[in-house]
C-alpha positions as CSV (number, residue, x, y, z in Angstrom):
1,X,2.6,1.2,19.8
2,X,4.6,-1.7,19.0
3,X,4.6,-3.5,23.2
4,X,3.7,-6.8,22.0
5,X,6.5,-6.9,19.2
6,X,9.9,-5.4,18.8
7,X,12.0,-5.6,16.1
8,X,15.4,-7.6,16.2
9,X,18.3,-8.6,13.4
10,X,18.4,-11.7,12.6
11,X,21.5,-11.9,9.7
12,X,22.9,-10.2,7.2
13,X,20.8,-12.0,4.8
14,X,17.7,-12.1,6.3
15,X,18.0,-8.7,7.6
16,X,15.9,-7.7,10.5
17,X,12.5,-9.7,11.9
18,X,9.8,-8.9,13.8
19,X,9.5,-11.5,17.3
20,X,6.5,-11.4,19.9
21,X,7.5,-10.0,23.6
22,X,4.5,-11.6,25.4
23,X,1.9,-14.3,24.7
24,X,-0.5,-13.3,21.7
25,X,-3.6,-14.5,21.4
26,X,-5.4,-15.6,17.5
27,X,-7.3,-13.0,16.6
28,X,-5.0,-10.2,18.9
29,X,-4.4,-7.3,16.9
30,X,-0.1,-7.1,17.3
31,X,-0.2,-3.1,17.0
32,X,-1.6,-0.6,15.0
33,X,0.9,1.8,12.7
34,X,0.7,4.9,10.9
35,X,2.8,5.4,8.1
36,X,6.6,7.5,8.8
37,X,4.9,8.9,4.9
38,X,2.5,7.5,2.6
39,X,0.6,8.9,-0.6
40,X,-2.1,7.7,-3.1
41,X,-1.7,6.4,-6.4
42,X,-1.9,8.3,-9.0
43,X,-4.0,7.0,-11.7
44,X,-6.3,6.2,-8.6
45,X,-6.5,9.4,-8.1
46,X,-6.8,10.9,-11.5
47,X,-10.0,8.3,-11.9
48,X,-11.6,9.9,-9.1
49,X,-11.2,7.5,-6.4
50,X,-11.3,10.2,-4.0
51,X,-9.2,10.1,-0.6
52,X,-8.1,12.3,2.2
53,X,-4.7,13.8,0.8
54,X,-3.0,12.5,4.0
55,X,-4.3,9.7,5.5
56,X,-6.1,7.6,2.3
57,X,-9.5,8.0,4.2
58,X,-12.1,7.1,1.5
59,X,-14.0,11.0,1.3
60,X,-17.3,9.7,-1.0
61,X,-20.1,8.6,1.2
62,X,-20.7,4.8,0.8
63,X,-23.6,5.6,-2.0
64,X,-21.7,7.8,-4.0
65,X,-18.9,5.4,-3.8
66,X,-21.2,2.5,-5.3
67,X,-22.7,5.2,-8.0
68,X,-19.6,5.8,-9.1
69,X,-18.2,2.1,-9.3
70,X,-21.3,1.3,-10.8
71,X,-21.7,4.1,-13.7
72,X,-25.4,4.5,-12.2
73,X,-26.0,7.6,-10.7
74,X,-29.9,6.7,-9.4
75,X,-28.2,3.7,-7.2
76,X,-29.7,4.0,-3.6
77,X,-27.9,2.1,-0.7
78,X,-30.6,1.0,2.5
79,X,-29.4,1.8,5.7
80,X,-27.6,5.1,4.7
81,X,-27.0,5.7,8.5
82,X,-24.6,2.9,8.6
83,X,-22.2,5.4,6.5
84,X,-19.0,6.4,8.4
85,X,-18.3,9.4,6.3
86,X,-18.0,12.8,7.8
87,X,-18.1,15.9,5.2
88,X,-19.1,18.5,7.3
89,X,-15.5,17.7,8.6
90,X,-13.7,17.8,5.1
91,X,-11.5,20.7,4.1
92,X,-9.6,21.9,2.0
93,X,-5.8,23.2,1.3
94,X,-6.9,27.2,0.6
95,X,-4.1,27.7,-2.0
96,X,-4.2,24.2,-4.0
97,X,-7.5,22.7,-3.2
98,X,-6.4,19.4,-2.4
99,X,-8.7,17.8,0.3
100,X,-8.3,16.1,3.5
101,X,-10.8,14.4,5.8
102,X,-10.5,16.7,8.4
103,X,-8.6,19.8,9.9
104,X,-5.8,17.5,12.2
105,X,-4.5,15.8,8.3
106,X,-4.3,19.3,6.7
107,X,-2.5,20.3,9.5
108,X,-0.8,17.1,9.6
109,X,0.3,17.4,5.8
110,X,1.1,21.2,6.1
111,X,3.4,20.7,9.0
112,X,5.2,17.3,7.4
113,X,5.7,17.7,3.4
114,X,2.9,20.2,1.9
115,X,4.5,23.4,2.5
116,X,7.0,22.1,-0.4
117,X,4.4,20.1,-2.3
118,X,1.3,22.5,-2.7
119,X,0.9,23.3,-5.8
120,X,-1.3,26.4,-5.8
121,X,-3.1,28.1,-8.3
122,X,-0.1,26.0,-10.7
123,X,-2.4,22.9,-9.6
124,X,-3.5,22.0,-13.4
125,X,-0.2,23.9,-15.4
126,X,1.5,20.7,-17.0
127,X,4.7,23.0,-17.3
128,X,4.8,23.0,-13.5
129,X,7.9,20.6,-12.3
130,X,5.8,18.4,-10.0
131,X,3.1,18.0,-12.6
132,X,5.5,17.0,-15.1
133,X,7.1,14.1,-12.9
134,X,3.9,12.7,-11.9
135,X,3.1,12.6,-15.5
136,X,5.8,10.8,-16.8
137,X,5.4,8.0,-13.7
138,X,1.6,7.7,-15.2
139,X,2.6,7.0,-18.6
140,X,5.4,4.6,-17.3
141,X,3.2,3.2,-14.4
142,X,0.1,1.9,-15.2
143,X,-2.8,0.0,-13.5
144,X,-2.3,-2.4,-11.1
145,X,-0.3,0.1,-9.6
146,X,2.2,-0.9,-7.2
147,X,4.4,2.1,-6.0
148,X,4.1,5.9,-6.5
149,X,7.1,8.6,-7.5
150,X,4.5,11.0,-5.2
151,X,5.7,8.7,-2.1
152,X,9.4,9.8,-2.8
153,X,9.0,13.1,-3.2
154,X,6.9,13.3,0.1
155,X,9.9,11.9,1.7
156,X,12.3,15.0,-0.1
157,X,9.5,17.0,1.3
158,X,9.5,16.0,4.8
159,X,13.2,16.3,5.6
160,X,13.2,20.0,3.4
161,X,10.7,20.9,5.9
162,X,11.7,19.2,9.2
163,X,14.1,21.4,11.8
164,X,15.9,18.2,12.2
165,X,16.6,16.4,8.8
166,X,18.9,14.6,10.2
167,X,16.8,12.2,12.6
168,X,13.9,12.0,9.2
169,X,17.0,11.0,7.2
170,X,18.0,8.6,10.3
171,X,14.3,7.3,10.1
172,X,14.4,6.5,6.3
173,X,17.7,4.6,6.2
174,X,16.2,2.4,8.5
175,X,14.4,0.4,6.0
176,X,15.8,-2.3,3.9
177,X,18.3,-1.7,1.9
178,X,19.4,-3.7,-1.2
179,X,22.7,-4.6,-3.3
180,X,23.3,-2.4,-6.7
181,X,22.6,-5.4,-8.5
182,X,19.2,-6.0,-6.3
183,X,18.3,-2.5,-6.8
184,X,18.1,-2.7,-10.8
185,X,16.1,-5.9,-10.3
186,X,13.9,-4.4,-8.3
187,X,13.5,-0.9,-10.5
188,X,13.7,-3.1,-13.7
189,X,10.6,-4.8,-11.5
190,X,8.5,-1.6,-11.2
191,X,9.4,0.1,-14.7
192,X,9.5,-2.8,-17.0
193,X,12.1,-2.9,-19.9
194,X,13.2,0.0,-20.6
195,X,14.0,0.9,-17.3
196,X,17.2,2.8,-17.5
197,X,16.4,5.5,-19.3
198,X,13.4,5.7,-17.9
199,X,14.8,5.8,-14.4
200,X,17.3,8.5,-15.9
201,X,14.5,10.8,-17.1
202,X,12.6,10.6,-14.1
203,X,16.0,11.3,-11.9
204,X,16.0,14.4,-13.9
205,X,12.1,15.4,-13.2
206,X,12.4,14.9,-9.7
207,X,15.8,16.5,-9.5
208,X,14.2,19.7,-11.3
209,X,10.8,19.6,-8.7
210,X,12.6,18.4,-5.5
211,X,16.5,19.2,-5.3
212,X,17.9,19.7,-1.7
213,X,21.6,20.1,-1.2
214,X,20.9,18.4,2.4
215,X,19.8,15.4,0.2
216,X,22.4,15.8,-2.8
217,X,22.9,12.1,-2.8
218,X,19.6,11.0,-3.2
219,X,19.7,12.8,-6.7
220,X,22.8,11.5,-8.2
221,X,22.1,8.3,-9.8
222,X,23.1,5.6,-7.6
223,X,21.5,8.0,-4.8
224,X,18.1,7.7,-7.1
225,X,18.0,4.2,-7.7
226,X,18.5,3.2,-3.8
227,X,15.7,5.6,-2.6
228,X,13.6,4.1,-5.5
229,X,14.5,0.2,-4.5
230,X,13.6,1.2,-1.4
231,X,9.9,1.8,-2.1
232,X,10.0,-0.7,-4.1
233,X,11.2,-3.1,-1.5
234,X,9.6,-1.9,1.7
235,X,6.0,0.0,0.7
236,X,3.1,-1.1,2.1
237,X,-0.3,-1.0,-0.2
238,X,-3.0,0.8,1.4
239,X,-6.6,0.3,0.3
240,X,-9.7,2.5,1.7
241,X,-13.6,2.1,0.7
242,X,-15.9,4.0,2.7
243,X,-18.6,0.9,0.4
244,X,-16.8,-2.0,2.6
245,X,-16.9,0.3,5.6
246,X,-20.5,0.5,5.3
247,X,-21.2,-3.6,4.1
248,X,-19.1,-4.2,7.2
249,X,-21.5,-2.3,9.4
250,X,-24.4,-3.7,7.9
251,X,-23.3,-7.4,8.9
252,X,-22.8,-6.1,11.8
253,X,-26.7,-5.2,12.2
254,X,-28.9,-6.7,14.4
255,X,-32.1,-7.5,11.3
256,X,-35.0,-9.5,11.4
257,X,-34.3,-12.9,9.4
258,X,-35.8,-12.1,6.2
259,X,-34.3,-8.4,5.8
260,X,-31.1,-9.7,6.6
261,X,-31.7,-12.0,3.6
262,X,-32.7,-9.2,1.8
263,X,-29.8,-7.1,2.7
264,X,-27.2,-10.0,2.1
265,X,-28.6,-10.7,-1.2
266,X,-28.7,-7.1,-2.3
267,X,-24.8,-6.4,-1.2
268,X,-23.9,-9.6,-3.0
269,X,-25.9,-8.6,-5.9
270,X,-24.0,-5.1,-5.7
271,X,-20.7,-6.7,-5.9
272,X,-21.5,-8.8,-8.8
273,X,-22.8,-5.7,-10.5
274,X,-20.1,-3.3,-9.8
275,X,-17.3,-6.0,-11.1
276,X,-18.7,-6.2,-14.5
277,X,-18.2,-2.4,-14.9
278,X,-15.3,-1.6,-12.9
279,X,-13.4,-5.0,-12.3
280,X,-10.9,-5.6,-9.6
281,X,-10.5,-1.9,-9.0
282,X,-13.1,-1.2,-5.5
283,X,-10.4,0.4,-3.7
284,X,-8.6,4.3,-3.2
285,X,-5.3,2.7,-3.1
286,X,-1.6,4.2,-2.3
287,X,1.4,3.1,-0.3
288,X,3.2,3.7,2.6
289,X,6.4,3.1,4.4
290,X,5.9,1.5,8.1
291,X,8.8,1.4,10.2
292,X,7.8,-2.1,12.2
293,X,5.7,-3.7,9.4
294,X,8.3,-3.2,6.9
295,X,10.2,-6.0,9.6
296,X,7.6,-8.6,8.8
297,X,9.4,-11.1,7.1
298,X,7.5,-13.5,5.0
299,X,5.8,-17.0,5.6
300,X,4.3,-19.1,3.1
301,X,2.2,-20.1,6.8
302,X,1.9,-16.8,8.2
303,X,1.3,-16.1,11.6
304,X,-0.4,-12.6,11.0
305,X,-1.5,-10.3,8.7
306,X,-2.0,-6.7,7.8
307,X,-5.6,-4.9,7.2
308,X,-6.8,-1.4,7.1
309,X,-10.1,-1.4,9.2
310,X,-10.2,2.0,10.4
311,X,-11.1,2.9,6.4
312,X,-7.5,5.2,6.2
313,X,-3.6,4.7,6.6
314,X,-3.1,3.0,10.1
315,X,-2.2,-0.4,9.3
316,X,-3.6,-2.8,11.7
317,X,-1.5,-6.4,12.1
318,X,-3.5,-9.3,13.4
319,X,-2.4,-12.3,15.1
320,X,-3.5,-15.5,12.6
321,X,-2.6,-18.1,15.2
322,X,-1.4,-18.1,19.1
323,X,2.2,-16.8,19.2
324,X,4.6,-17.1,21.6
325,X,7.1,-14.8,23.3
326,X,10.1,-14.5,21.3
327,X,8.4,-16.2,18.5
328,X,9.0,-14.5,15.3
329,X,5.9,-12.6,13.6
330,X,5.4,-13.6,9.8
331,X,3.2,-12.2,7.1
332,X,2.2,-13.4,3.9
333,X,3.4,-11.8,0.2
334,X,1.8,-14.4,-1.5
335,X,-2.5,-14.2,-1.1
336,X,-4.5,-17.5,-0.5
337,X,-4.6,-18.7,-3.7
338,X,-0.7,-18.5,-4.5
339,X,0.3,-20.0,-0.7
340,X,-1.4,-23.1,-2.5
341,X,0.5,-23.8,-5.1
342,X,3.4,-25.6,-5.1
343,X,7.0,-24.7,-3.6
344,X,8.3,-24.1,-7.0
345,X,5.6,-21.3,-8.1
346,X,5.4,-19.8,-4.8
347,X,9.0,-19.4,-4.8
348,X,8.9,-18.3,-8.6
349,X,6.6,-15.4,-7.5
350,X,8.4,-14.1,-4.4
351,X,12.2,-14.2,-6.4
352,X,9.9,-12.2,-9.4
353,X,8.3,-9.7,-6.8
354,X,10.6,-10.0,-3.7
355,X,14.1,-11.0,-4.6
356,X,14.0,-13.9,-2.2
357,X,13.9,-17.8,-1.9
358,X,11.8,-18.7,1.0
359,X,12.8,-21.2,3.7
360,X,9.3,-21.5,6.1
361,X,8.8,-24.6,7.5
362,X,6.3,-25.2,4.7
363,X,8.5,-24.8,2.0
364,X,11.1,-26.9,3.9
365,X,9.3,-29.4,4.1
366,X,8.5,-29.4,0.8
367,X,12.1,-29.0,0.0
368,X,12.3,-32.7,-1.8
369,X,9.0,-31.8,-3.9
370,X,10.2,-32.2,-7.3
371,X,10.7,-28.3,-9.0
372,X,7.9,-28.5,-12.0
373,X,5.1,-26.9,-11.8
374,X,1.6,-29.0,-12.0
375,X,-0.1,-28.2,-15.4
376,X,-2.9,-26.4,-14.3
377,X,-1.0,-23.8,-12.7
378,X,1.4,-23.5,-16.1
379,X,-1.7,-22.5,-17.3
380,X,-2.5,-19.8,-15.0
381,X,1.0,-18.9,-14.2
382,X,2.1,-15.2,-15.1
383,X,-1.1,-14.1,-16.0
384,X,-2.8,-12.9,-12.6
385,X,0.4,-12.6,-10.1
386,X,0.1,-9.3,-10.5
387,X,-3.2,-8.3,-10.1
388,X,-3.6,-10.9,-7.3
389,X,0.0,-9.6,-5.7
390,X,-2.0,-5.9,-5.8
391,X,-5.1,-7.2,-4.8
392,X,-3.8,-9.3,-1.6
393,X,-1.4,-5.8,-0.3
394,X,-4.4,-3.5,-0.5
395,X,-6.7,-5.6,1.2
396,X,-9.2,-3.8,3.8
């Protein structure tokens, strides 16, 4: 993929950026990605949000999705034949059970990382290394979860497994690296207070599950701390919902005017029903590390954006607007509702989160805005950015 956009390097500041190489059209998609390695959350996981163990794809048919979201097991969905999902084609790892949503990810997984991951019959000992580190991250990461420790360790996995570790290690260097001093902002960011020993104990888990002499410096502690900035910095929330799958292709029916009243009123109703008992939380969420997203730099205007349409890991970007050859191709970090806020809070959010002061044209041009914050959004500030930060990466 990637014809329509290459990546270039702009400065030592800005890094690299992601610019056009022919006419795109609104509405274009740019390219579509799949992850170099990506992995679901775990509390996600551990509340039954049930996803392909490679790819993310939702595995519960769009009812049983809504049942579940719902805490109503008698739920019925019309139009059942608009669900996309497939489990005659499920299957599972034969030693650890995990599941996939077809023979091609097991095979996928087995051949990348699992060989070193899979658990077997140790799936549900807590004395098992691997069990142990994912469940210190839980008690250190909760909900809105924004990164997972399983991510690394996939990427340990992938070069113990590959023939040629050098060209996987080659691959993840290429993303984004930070300063020391950008690094403990950014860990401090994803751990909270007390970060350092925290970081230290779960150096020590993952050294015990994972250690590779090929990869020594990835377990020392500076080593650590880099490879965790770096998923910090560059990975990509994925959402999947085999329910939005289905409510897309139900819009996309061809109904009769009152039953497509009927329909549109019963979805909505479904929403509003399944947001009392389960809240912002629709999606199987994880993350994932994309070599030419991970270039988008950041507009407060973007000219694209990121979705996940095909209901599993391949990120899709979109074009927002016409853009040019050579033009440079910017998403948004910020969702709708924080790109309207002033220059000062939008700014406040992306130094918090990204380590960054923006210079779009928008906030340049805002540059002589005075640097308070309007009341209303004192009142509001700090108490959804993170929630609304989550909510706007995993968006399908």
């Amino acid at each position: 993929t990637g014809a329509a956009a290459e990546a270039r390097f702009i400065s030592s500041a800005k890094g690299k950026g992601l610019f056009a190489t022919k006419n795109i059209h609104k509405g274009e998609t740019v390219f579509v990605e799949r992850p170099v390695v990506s992995s679901q959350f775990l509390w996600n996981a551990l509340y039954n949000y049930r996803a392909c163990d490679h790819c993310l794809r939702a595995l519960e048919t769009a009812e049983e999705n809504a049942q579940r979201l719902l805490g109503k097991s008698s739920l019925v969905l019309p139009h059942p034949e608009q669900c996309s999902i497939r489990k005659d084609l499920h299957q599972q790892c034969p030693r650890c059970q995990v599941t996939y949503c077809s023979a091609e990810c097991r095979q996928a997984a087995l051949e990348q990382y699992h060989q070193v991951l899979c658990l077997g019959p140790s799936r549900d000992d807590p004395t098992h290394p691997l069990n142990k580190l994912q469940e210190a991250w839980r008690n250190m990461h909760y909900p809105p979860e924004t990164s997972s420790i399983m991510l690394m360790a996939r990427m340990v996995a992938t070069v113990k497994q590959a023939k040629d570790k050098e060209w996987w290690i080659k691959a993840f260097s290429q993303f984004c690296s930070k300063t020391a001093n950008e690094e403990e902002e950014i860990v401090h960011k994803l751990l909270g207070d007390k970060f350092k020993g925290q970081l230290e104990l779960l150096r020590l888990l993952f050294t015990e599950a994972l250690y590779d002499e090929h990869l020594s410096r990835w377990f020392t502690p500076e080593g650590f701390r880099s490879l965790f900035a770096l998923v910090g910095t560059n990975g990509q929330g994925i959402g999947t919902s085999s329910l939005s799958q289905w409510v897309h292709a139900c819009d996309a029916l061809d109904l009769p005017m009152l039953q497509r009243e009927e329909l549109d009123a019963f979805i909505d109703q479904l929403y509003k029903d399944i947001e009392k008992e389960s809240g912002e939380f629709l999606n199987c969420e994880g993350s994932g590390l994309y070599v030419l997203q991970s270039c988008c730099n950041h507009s407060c205007i973007p000219n694209a954006e990121t979705s996940f349409p095909e209901n599993n890991f391949l990120l899709h970007l979109t074009a927002l607007e016409d853009i040019e050859a050579g033009e440079e191709i910017c998403i948004s970090y910020l969702d709708c509702c924080q790109r309207e806020r002033s220059r000062h809070s939008r700014n406040k959010i992306l130094r918090e989160n990204y380590l960054f002061t923006c210079s779009c044209p928008k906030c340049l041009a805002q540059a002589d805005d005075a640097d308070v914050t309007s009341d209303e959004e004192e009142e509001g500030e700090g108490e959804t950015d993170d929630a609304e930060l989550e909510d706007e990466m995993t968006d399908v």
